[in-house]
C-alpha positions in Angstrom: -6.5 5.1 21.5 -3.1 7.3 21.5 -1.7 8.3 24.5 0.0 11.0 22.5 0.5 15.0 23.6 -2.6 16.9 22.3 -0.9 18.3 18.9 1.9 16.8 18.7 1.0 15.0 16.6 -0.3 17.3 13.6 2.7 19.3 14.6 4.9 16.1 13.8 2.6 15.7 10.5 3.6 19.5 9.8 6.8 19.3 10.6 7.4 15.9 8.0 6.1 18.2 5.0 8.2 21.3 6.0 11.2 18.0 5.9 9.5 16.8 2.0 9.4 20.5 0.8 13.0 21.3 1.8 14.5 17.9 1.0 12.2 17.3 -1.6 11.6 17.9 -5.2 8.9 19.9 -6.8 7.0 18.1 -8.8 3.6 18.7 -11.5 1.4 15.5 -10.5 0.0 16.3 -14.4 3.0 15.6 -15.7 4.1 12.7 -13.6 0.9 11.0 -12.9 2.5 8.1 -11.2 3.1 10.2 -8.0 -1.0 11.4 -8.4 -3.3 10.0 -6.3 -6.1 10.3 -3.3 -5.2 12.9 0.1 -6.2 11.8 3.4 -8.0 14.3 6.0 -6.0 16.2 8.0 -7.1 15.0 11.5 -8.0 10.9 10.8 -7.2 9.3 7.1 -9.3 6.0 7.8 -11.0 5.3 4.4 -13.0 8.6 4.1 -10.7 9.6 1.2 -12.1 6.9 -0.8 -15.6 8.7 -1.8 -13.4 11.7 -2.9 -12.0 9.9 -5.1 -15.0 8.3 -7.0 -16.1 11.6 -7.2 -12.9 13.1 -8.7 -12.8 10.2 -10.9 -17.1 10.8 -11.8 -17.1 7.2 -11.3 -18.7 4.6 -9.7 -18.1 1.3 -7.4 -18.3 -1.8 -8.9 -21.1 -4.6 -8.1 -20.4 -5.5 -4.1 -22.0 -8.7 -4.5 -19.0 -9.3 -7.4 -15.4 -11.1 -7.1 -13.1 -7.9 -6.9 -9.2 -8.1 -7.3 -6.4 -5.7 -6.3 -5.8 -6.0 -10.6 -8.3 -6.4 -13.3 -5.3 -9.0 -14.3 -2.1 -9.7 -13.2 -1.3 -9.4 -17.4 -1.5 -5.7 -16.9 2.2 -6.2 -15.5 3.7 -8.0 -18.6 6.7 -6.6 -19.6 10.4 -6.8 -19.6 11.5 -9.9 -17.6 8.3 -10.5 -16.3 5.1 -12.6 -18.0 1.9 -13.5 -15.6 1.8 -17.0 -17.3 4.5 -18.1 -15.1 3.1 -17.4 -11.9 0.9 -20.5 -10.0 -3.1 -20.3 -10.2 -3.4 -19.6 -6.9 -1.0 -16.3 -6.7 -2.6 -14.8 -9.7 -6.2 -15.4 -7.7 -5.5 -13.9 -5.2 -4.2 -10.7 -6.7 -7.3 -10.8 -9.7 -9.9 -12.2 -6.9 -8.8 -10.7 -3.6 -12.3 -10.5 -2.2 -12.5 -14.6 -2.0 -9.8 -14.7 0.4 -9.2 -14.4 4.1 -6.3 -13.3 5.4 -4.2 -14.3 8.7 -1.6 -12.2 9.5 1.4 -12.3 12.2 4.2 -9.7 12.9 7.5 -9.1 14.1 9.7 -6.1 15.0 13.5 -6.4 15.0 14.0 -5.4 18.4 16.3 -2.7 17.1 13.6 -1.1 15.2 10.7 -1.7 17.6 11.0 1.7 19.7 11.0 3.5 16.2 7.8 1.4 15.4 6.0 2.3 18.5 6.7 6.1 17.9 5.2 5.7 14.4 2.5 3.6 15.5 2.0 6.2 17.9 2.1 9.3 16.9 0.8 8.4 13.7 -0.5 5.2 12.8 -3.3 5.0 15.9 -3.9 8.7 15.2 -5.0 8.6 11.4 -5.5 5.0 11.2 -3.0 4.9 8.7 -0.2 2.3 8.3 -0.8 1.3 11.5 1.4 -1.6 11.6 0.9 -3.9 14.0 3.3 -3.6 17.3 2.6 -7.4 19.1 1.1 -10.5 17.7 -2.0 -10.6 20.0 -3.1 -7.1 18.2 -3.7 -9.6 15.0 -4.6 -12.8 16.8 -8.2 -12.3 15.3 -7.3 -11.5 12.3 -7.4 -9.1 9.5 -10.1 -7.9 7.8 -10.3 -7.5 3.6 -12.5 -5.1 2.3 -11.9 -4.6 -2.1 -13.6 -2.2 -3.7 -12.8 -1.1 -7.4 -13.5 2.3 -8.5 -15.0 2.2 -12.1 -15.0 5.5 -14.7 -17.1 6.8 -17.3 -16.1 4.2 -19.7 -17.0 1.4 -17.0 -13.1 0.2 -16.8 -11.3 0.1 -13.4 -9.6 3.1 -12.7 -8.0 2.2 -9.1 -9.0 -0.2 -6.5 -9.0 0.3 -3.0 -8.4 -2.4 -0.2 -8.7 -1.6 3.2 -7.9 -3.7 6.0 -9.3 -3.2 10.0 -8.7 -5.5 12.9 -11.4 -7.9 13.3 -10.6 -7.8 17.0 -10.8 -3.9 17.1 -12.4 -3.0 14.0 -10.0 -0.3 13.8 -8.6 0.4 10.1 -5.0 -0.7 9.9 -4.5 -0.2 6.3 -6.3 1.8 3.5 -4.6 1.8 0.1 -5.5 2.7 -3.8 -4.2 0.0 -5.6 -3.2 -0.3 -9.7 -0.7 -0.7 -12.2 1.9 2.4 -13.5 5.4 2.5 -15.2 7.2 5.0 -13.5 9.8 6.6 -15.3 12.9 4.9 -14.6 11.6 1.4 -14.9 11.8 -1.3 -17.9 8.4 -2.3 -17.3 4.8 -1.8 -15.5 4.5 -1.9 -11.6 2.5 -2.6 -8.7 1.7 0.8 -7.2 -0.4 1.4 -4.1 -1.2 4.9 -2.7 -1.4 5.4 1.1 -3.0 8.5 1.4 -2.1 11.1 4.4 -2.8 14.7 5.4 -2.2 17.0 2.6 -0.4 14.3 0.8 0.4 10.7 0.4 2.7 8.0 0.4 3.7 6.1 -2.5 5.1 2.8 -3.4 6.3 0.8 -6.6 6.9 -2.4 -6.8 8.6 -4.2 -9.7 7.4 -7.7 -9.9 9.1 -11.1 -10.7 8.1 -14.8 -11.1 10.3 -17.2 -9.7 10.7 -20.7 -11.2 8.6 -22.4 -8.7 5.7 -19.6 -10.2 6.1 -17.7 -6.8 5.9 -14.1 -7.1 8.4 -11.2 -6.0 7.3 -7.9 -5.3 10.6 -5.5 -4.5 11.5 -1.9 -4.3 14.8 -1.7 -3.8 17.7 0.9 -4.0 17.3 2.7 -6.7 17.7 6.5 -8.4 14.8 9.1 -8.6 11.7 7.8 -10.5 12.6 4.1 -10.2 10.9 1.9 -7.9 10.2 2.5 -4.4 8.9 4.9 -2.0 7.8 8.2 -2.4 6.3 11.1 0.3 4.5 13.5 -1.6 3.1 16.9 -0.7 0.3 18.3 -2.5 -1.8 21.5 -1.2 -5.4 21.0 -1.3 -6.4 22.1 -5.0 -3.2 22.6 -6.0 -1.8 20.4 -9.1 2.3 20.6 -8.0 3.6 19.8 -4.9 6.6 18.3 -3.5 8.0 14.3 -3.6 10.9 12.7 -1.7 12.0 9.0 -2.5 12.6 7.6 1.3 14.8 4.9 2.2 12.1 2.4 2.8 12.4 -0.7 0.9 10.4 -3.9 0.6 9.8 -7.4 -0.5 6.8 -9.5 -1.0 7.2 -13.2 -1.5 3.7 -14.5 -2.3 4.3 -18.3 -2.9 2.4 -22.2 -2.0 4.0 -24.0 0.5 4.7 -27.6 0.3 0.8 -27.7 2.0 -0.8 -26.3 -0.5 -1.5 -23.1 1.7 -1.2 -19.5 -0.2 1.5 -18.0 1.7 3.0 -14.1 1.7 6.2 -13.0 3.6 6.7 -9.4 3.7 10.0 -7.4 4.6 10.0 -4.0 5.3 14.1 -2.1 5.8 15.0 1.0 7.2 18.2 1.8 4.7 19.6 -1.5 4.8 18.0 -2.3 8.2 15.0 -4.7 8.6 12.7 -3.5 10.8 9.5 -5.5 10.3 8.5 -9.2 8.9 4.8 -9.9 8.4 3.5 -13.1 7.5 0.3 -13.8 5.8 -1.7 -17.3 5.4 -4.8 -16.9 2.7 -7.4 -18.8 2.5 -10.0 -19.1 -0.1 -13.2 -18.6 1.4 -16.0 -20.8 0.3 
């Protein structure tokens, strides 16, 4: 539950696109399909976006009973400075089989940055069940839920997969993201991109990846120009096919690696500029 004013919330959400359209760019998501993607609802995103999409795509969801990963393969990525033969076993599992693990998950705020994360969480997050990042560690002491379901088209290939992620405690969605590879403009080589889709709009982020010599793998979007990796706010008005985008100062890393236990590990480090405002750790587990 929110403990929010009654509308001040949408009003917030109207107010952040007014702030993309002036700020922003105009953009035509034909011609820069990378920014494309699924729209949330206006009043609660959840993952009720996610049949839209099949249907915009004419497709279908692929066998439930099935292994499904966040990638078809983690080869998909291969490009300059980066080839998925030198990542561990494990790390390319989890990404190619995501359904076959369970995930653990603990959090912490800088306390700087931990009144701004309680305004997100919110006037936002709780709201639309949307990046809803966790605010204390209790809120994940059940654990995280992992839900992966790739969308297939008319030719039977994967055209977007999307994972969505609820409290076990709670049950309430935390997460809900579309998840594939793109090269956006700017960058030497393919990239992770996952679309967080909001009211009238969405949020997106590319990753460039990287193995390390240990076969770890590094997920970053850093500071960068316009159509580089990173994060992206874009506007789009229901049937419309241009809108508005604005690259955001949010950057992040994901270190996915083995410990010296054997255990599947992820840290993750969201900034603020050059601020860090959140660490997550995840443990994964395969599940039996």
């Amino acid at each position: 539950m929110t403990t929010t004013t009654p509308g001040l919330g949408p009003g917030l959400d109207a107010l952040t696109r007014v702030w993309v359209r002036v700020t922003g760019r105009r953009v035509d998501l034909d011609a820069a399909p990378w920014l494309a993607g699924p729209t949330g609802d206006v009043d609660r995103v959840g993952h009720s976006w996610l049949e839209r999409e099949r249907l915009r795509w004419d497709g279908r969801y692929a066998d439930p009973d099935g292994e499904a990963g966040l990638l078809t393969s983690m080869e998909l990525l291969d490009g300059p400075g980066f080839s998925a033969a030198d990542l561990r076993p494990e790390v390319r599992d989890f990404y190619e089989r995501t359904s076959r693990w369970r995930l653990q998950v603990w959090g912490q705020w800088s306390p700087v940055a931990w009144p701004f994360g309680w305004l997100v969480s919110a006037l936002f997050g709780r709201r639309l069940e949307q990046l809803a990042l966790p605010l204390r560690p209790l809120e994940v002491a059940h654990g995280m839920s992992s839900e992966v379901r790739p969308v297939l088209g008319t030719d039977g290939q994967v055209v977007g997969t999307a994972w969505l992620r609820r409290l076990r405690g709670s049950g309430r969605t935390v997460f809900s993201g579309w998840y594939g590879v793109h090269r956006p403009p700017e960058s030497p080589g393919p990239s992770v991109r996952v679309v967080f889709p909001l009211p009238h709009g969405r949020l997106v982020v590319l990753l460039r990846p990287q193995a390390t010599p240990d076969g770890s793998l590094l997920l970053t979007s850093g500071h960068a120009p316009w159509g580089a990796d990173g994060a992206y706010l874009v506007v789009q008005p229901p049937g419309r096919v241009r809108g508005w985008a604005r690259r955001i100062p949010v950057h992040e890393v994901f270190h996915v690696h083995v410990d010296d236990e054997g255990v599947l590990r992820t840290d993750h480090e969201i900034r603020l500029w050059r601020l860090q405002v959140l660490r997550l750790h995840y443990r994964l587990d395969p599940v039996d």
